[in-house]
C-alpha positions in Angstrom: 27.4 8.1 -20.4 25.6 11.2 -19.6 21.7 9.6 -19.8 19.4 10.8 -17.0 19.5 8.2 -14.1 16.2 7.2 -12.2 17.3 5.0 -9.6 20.7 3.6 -8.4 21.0 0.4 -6.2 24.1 0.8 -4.1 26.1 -2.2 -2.6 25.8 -0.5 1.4 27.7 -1.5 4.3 27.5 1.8 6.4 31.4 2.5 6.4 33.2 5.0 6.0 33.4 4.6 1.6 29.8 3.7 0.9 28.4 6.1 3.9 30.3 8.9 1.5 29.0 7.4 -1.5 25.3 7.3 -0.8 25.8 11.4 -0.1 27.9 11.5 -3.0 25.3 9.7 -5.5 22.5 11.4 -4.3 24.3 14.8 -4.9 25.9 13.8 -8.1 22.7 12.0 -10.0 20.0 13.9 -7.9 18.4 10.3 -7.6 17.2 8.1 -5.5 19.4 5.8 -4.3 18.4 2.4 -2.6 21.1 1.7 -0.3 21.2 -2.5 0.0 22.4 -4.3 2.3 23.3 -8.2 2.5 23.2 -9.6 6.1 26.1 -12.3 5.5 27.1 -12.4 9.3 28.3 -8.9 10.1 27.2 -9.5 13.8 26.0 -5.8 15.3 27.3 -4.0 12.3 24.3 -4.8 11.0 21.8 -4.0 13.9 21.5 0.4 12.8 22.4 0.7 9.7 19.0 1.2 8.5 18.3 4.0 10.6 22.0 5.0 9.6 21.1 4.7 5.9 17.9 7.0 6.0 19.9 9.2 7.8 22.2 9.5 4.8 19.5 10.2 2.5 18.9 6.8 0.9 15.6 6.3 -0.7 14.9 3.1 1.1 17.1 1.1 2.6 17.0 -3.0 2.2 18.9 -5.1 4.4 18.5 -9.1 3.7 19.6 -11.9 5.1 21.2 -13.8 3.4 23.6 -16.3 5.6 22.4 -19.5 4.9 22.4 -18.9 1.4 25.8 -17.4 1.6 27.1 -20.6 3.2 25.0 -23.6 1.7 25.5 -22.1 -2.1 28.7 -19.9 -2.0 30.9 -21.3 0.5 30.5 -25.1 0.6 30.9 -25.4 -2.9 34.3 -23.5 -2.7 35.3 -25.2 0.4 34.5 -28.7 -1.6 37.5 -27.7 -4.3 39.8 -27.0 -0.8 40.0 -23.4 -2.4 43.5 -21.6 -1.1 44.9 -18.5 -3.1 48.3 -18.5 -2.7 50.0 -18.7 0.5 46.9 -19.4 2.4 44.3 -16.8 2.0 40.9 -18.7 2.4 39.0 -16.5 0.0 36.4 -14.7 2.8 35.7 -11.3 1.1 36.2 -12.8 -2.7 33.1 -15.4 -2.3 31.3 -12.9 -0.5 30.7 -10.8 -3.8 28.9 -12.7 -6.3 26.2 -13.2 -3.6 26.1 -9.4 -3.0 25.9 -8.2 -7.0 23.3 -11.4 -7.7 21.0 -9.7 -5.3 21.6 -5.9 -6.3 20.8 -7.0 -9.8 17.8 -8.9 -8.7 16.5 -5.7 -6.5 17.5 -3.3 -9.6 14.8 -5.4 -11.9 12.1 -4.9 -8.6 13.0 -1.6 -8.1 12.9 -0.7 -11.9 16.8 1.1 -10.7 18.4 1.4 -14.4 22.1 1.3 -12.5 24.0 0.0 -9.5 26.9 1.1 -7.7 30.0 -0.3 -5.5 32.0 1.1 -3.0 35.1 -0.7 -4.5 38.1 1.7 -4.9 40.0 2.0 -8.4 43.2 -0.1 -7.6 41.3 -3.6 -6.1 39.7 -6.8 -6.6 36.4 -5.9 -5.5 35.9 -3.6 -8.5 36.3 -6.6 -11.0 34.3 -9.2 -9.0 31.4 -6.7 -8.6 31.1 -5.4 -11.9 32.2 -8.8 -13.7 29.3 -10.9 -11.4 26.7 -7.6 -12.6 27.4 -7.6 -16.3 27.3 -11.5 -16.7 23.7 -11.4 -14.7 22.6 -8.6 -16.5 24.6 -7.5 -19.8 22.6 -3.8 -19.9 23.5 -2.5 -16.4 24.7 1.1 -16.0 27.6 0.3 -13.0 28.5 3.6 -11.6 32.0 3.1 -9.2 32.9 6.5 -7.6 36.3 5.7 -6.6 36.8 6.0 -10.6 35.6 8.9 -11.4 35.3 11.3 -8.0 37.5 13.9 -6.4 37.9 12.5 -2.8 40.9 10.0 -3.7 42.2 9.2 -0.3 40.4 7.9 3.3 41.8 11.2 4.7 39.3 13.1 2.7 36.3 10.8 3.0 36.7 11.7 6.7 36.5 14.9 6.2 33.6 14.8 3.6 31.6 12.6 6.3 32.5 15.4 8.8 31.6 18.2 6.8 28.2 16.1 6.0 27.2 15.2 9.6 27.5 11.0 8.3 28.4 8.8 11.4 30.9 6.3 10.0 33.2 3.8 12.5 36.4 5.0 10.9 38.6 7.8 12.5 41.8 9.1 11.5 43.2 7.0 14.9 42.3 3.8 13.8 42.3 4.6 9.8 42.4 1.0 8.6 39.2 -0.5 6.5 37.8 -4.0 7.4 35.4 -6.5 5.7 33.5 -9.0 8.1 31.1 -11.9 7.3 30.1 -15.3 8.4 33.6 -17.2 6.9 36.1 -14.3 7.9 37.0 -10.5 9.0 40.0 -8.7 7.0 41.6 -6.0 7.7 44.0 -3.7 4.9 45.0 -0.3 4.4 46.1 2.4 7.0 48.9 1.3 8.9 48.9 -1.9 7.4 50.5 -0.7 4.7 53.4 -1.3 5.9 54.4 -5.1 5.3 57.0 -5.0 8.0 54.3 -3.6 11.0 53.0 -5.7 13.1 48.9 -5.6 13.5 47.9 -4.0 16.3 47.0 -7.0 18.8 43.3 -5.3 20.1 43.0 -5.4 16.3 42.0 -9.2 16.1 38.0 -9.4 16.6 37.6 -13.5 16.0 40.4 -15.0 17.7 42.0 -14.9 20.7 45.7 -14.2 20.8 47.6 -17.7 20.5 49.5 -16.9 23.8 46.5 -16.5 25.5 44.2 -19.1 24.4 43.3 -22.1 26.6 46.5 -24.5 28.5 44.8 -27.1 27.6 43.8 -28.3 23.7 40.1 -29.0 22.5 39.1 -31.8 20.5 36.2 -31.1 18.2 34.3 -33.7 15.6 32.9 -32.9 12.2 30.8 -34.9 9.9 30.6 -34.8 6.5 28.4 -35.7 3.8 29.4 -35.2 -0.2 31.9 -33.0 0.6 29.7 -30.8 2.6 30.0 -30.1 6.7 26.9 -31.4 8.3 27.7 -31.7 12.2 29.6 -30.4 15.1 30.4 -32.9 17.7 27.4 -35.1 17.1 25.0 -32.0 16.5 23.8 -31.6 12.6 22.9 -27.9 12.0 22.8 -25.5 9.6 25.2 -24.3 7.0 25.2 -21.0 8.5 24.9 -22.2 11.9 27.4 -24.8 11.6 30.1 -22.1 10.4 29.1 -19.9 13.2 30.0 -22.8 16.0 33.1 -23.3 13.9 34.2 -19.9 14.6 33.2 -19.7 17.7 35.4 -23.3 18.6 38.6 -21.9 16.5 38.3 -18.1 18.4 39.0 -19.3 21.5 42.6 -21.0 21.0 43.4 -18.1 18.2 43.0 -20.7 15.2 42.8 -19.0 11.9 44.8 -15.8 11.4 46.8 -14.5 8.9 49.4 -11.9 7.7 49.9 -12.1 4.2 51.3 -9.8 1.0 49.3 -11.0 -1.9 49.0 -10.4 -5.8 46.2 -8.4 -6.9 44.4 -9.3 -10.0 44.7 -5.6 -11.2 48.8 -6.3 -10.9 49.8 -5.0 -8.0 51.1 -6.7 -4.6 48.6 -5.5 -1.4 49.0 -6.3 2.3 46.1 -8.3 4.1 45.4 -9.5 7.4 42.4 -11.8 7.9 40.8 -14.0 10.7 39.1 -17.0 9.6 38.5 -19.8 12.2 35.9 -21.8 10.8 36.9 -22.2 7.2 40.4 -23.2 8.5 38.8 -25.9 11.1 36.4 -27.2 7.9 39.5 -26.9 5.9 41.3 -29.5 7.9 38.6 -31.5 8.6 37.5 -32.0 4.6 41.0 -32.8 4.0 41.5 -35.4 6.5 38.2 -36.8 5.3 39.3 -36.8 1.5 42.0 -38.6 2.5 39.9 -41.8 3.3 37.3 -41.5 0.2 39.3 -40.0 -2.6 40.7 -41.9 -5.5 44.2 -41.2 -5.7 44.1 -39.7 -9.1 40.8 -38.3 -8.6 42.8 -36.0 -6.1 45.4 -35.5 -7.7 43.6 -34.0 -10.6 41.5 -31.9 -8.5 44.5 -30.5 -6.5 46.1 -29.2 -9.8 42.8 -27.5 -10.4 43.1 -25.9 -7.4 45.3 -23.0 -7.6 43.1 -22.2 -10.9 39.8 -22.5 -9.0 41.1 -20.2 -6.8 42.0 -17.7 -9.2 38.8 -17.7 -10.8 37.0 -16.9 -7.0 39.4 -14.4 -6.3 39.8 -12.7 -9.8 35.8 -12.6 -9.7 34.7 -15.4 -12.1 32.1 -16.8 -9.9 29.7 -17.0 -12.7 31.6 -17.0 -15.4 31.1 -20.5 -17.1 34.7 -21.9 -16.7 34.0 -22.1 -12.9 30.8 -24.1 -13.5 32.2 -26.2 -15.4 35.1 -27.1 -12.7 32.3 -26.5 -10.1 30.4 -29.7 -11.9 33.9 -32.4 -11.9 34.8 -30.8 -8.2 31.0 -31.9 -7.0 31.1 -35.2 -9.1 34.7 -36.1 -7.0 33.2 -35.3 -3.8 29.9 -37.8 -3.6 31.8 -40.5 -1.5 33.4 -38.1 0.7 31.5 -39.4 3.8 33.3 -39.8 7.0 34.3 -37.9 10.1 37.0 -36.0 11.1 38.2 -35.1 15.3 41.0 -32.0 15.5 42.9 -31.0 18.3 43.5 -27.0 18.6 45.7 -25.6 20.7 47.1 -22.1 21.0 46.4 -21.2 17.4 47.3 -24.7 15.8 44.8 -27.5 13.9 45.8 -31.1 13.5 44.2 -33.8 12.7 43.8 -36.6 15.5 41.6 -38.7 14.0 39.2 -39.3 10.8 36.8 -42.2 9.6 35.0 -43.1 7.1 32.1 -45.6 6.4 33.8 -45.9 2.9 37.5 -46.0 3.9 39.6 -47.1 0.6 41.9 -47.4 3.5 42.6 -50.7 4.3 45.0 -51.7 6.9 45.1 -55.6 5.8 46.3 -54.2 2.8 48.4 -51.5 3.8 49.9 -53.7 6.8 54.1 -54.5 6.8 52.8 -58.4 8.0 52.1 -61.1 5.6 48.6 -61.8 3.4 46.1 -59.8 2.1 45.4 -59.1 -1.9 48.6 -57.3 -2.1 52.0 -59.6 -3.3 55.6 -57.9 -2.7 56.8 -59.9 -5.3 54.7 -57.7 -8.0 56.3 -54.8 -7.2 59.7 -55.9 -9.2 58.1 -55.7 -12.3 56.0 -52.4 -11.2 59.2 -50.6 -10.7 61.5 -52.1 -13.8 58.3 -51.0 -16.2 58.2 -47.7 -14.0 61.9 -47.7 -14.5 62.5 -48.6 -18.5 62.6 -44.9 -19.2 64.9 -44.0 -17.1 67.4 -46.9 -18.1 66.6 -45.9 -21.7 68.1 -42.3 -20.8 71.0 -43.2 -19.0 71.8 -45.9 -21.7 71.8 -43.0 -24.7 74.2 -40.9 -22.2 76.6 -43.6 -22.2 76.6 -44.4 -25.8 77.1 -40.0 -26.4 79.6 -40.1 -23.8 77.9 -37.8 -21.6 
């Protein structure tokens, strides 16, 4: 596409990539370019990157925040469907980005910007969750993604381009690897984690304390919720955004929440990660321990065979694609009853459940009890397990007659 471009909106963080690419744009489309910025806990990254942004040459920069809503309508919801792609990865910079492009699109319509533009590179996920949340929100959008289509194809030269351009980034050829920080986790990839079999630098870690170090002593911490959602920290109700905040803070101290993992990239290749996410592994627990209680057993068992697919479609960038509403609908319809409480014990970087409640417990211990009474006969379970059993006998009975 070679039509004149107005106005870009650019997805803006103030590192190193999309410091380069608000030069870049500007130079290359000699446009303006509205540098955006969503506010979804970046802590003091966020407190100059205006004034870091004008700088640069953006138009006008818009900075937003947007915690709450990233919590209350992007996180809980995934959180509900105990979202974990493969071996653990909590999904912190995957949810992040439907939030992000919803907004760009919505300040591209205000702005009357005919494009928008990511600071994705060519061989990740964030390319395809960007661009797949822009198109489904707005099917005409020019998408302009620089990684795909400029000369500077390594974080060596970006360096050097924000040198030889005067643009203050945090990144030096020292410390060369790229991290992505909001309210649910930080990650860290690239550089010299590159190498699966190095170990991450340990002043690296920004969230949590190093396991060895944290307290002697463990923590106990409560939290209530209500259909599914976190509502209350020890007693204290609070925000969505406040409440995964204290969360982190909680799990930080005794070093609860990290992870080193090699994972599969939806664009087919394998990629080393390292991410911090205290919070969403305390709420993890904690909404487990509470389904325990309040979920029908086949209820669960349904929904935790949805689960690796739910994850998918979060981390492949489906967000708003309709076969994730549709899952979104029967996760929310399981999770109504799941009311209760939930105490964890941390202690130098572990979670375990010490206690959980629930007003609605289909947990009975009259039931459940070895001693005698209750609605529950031994004697029924003879027939339970010969009807459980008949096809089994039926097998074993062919065998014999075939000899086998």
């Amino acid at each position: 596409m070679n039509e004149k471009i107005d106005k870009i909106v650019l997805a803006y963080s103030g590192g190193l990539d999309t410091s380069v690419i608000l030069r870049w744009l500007i130079e290359r489309y000699r446009c303006e370019v509205v540098a955006f910025c969503a506010d979804l806990g970046q802590a003091e990254e966020i407190a100059t990157i205006e004034e870091r942004g004008l700088a640069t040459g953006a138009a006008q920069v818009v900075v937003e925040d947007l915690r709450e809503e990233f919590v209350r309508d992007f996180v809980f919801p995934m959180m509900r469907a105990n979202a974990v792609y493969e071996a653990g990865y909590l999904l912190g910079t995957s949810i992040a980005r439907p939030l992000i492009a919803k907004r760009q699109i919505e300040i591209a319509r205000r702005t009357g910007a005919g494009a928008v533009a990511h600071g994705a590179t060519g061989k990740g996920n964030d390319q395809v969750r960007f661009e797949l949340a822009y198109y489904a929100l707005e099917p005409s959008i020019r998408v302009i993604a620089p990684w795909r289509i400029w000369d500077l194809d390594s974080r060596t030269a970006m360096i050097a381009y924000a040198e030889k351009h005067g643009i203050p980034v945090p990144v030096t050829r020292e410390k060369p690897y790229s991290s992505d920080r909001n309210l649910l986790h930080i990650s860290f990839e690239g550089g010299i984690l590159e190498d699966p079999w190095l170990e991450p630098y340990a002043d690296m870690f920004l969230l949590t304390t190093d396991p060895t170090q944290a307290p002697e002593r463990p923590e106990y911490v409560e939290i209530d919720y209500e259909a599914g959602d976190p509502v209350a920290v020890n007693g204290e109700r609070l925000s969505p955004a406040a409440l995964l905040a204290k969360l982190n803070a909680i799990g930080g101290r005794h070093g609860v929440g990290r992870l080193d993992l090699v994972e599969n990239r939806y664009v087919g290749m394998k990629s080393r990660g390292v991410y911090e996410t205290p919070g969403g592994t305390l709420m993890l627990a904690a909404h487990r321990a509470v389904e325990s209680l309040t979920l029908d057993r086949e209820v669960m068992h349904i929904r935790d065979g949805l689960v690796p697919r739910y994850a998918e479609m979060v981390y492949y960038g489906y967000w708003f694609a309709p076969e994730r509403r549709m899952l979104q609908s029967a996760i929310d319809e399981s999770q109504q009853l799941v009311n209760g409480t939930a105490r964890l014990k941390l202690y130098k970087g572990s979670v375990t459940v010490a206690g959980r409640k629930a007003a609605a417990s289909l947990y009975d211990p009259a039931i459940a009890s070895f001693e005698a009474g209750g609605v529950y006969d031994q004697a029924d379970a003879e027939g339970f397990i010969r009807l459980s059993a008949l096809r089994l006998r039926i097998q074993a009975l062919v065998a014999r007659r075939a000899g086998r």
